[in-house]
VEXMARVO-708042 format. One line per field, with one value per residue (C-alpha): residue in one letter; chain; x, y, z; residue number from 1. Coordinates in steps of 0.05 Angstrom, whole numbers, plus 32768, in hexadecimal, padded with zeros to 4 digits. Layout:
BEGIN
r c(a:...)
c c(A:...)
X c(X:...)
Y c(Y:...)
Z c(Z:...)
k c(NUM:...)
REM end
This chain:
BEGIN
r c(x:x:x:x:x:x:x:x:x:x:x:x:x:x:x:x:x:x:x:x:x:x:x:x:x:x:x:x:x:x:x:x:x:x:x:x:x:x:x:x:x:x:x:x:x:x:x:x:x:x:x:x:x:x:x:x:x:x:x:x:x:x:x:x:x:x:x:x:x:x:x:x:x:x:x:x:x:x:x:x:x:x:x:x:x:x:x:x:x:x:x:x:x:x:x:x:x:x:x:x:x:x:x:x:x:x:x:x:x:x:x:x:x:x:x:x:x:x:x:x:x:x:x:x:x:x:x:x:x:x:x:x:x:x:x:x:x:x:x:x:x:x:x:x:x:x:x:x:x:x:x:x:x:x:x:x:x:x:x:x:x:x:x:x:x:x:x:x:x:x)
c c(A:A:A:A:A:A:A:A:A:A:A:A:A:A:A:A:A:A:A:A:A:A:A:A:A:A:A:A:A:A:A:A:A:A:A:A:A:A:A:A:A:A:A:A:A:A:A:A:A:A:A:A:A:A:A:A:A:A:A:A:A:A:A:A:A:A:A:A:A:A:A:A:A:A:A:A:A:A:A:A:A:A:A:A:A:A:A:A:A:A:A:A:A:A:A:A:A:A:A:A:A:A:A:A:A:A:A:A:A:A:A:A:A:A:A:A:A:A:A:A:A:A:A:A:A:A:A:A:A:A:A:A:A:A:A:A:A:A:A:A:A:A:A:A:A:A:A:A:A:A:A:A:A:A:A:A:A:A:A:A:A:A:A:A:A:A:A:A:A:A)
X c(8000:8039:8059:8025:801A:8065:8060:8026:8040:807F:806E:8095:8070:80B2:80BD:80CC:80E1:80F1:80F0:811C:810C:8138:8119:8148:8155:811D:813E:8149:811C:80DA:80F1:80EC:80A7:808A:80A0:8085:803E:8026:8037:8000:7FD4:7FE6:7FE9:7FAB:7F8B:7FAE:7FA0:7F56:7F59:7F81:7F54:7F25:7F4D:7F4E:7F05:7EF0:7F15:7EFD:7EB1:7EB4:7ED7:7EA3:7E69:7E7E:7E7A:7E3F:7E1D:7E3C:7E63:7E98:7E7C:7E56:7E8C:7EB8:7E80:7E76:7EC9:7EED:7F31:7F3E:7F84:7F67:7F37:7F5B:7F93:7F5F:7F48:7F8B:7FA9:7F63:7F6F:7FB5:7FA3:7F71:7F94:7FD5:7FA4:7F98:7FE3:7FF7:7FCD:7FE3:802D:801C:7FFB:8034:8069:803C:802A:807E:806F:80C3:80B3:80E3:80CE:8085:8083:80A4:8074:8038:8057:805C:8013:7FED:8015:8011:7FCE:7FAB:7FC3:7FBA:7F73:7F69:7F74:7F4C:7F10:7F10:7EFF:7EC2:7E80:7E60:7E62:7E5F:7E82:7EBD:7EB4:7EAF:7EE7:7F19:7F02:7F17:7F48:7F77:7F54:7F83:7FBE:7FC7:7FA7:7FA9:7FEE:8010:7FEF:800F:8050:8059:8045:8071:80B1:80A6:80B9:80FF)
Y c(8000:802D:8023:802E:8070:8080:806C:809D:80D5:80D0:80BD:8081:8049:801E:802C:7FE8:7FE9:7FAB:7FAF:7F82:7F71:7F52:7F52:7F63:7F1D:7F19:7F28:7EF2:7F16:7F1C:7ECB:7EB9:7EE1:7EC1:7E7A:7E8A:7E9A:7E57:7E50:7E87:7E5B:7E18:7E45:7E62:7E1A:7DF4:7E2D:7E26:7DD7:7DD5:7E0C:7DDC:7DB1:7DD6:7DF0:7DAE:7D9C:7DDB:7DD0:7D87:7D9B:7DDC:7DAC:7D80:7DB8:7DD4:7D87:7D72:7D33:7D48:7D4B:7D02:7CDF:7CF5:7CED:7CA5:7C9A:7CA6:7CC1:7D00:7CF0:7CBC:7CE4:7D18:7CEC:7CC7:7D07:7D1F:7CD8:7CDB:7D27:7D17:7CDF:7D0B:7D4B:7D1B:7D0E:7D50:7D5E:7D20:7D2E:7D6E:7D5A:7D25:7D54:7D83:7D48:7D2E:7D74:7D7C:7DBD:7DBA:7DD7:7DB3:7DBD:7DBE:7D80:7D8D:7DC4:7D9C:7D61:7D8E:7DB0:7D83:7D87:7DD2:7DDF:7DA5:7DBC:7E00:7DED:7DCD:7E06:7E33:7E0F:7E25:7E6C:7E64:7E4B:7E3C:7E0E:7E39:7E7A:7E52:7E2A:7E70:7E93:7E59:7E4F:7E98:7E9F:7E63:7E79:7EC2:7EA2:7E69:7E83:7EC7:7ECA:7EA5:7EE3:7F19:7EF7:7EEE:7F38:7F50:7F2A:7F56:7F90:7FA0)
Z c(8000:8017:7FD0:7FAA:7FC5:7FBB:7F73:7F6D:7F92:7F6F:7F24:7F27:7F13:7F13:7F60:7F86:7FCC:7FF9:8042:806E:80BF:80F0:8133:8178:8195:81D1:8212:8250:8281:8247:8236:827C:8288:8247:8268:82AE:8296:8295:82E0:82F4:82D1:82F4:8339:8331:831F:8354:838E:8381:838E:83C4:83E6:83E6:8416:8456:844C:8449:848C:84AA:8497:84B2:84F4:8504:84E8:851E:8556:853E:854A:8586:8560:857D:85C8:85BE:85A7:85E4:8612:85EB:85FD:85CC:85DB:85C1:85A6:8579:8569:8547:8537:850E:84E9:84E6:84B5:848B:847D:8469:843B:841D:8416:83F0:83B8:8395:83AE:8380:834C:833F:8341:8312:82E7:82EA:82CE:8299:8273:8282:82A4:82BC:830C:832A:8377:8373:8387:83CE:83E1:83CA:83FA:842C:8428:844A:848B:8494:846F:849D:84E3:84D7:84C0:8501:8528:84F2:850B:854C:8541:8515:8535:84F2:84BD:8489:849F:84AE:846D:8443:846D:845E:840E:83FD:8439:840E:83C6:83D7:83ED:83C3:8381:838A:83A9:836B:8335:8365:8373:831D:8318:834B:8329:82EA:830E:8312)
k c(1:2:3:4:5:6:7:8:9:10:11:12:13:14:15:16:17:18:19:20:21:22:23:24:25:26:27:28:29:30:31:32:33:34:35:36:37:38:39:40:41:42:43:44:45:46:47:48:49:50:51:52:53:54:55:56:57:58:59:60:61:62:63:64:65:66:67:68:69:70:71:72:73:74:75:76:77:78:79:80:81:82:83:84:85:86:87:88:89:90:91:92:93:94:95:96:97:98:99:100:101:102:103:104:105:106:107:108:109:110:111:112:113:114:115:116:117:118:119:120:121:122:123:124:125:126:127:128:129:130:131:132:133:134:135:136:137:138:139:140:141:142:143:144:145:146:147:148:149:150:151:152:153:154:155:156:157:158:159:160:161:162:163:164:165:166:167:168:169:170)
REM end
């Protein structure tokens, strides 16, 4: 288009020009931002399952108190130890599932983070205790279940999108 309103604007109708583009090589820091998108992605997914988790622990264990379960089953004899002890190995089992699925996940689309896997073996223990102790300062099932869905949403999904945004700036 550009030539052809040279060629009128001159009188040439000969006029040929040929224009040549060679790019600036992309720099390390834009290569490794381009390569560290997927990971807000992943983050983001992965936060909002494991969220899940601890409100799921939380809802059970205010459910409980809200019924009395808790109360009978003393009153019935059962030790308190086992009692939590119990709760404490079936939470653990159950939290190791999505925790394995998601490092699975992670190896089979070759997604290359190398330590994921330790913090995702390590989540269970500090998201179920804390949990545990979360539950005693709700007295409903489904404050504490709503506190503890978007308290984990923010830090695990959330967290991940600020963190990425806050290495671009130098």
């Amino acid at each position: 288009m550009y030539e052809a309103i040279i060629k009128t604007a001159i009188g040439d109708p000969r006029l040929n020009f040929k224009v040549t583009n060679q790019p600036f090589p992309i720099l390390k820091n834009h290569q490794e931002r381009e390569e560290g998108a997927p990971g807000i992605f992943v983050c983001f997914v992965a936060g909002i399952g494991l969220a899940l988790i601890p409100a799921s622990i939380v809802s059970r264990i205010v459910n409980e108190k809200e019924k009395g379960l808790h109360h009978m089953q003393v009153v019935s004899g059962a030790g308190l130890v086992p009692y939590w002890l119990s709760f404490f190995i079936f939470d653990i089992f159950l939290a190791y599932l999505p925790c394995t699925l998601i490092t699975w996940l992670i190896e089979v689309f070759d997604l290359q983070y190398e330590h994921v896997w330790k913090a995702l073996f390590l989540y269970p223990w500090a998201v179920i205790p804390f949990s545990y102790v979360a539950s005693h300062t709700f007295n409903r099932e489904s404050t504490a279940q709503t506190f503890t869905i978007y308290l984990h949403f923010l830090l695990s999904g959330i967290a991940g999108m600020i963190i990425f945004a806050l290495r671009m700036v130098e």
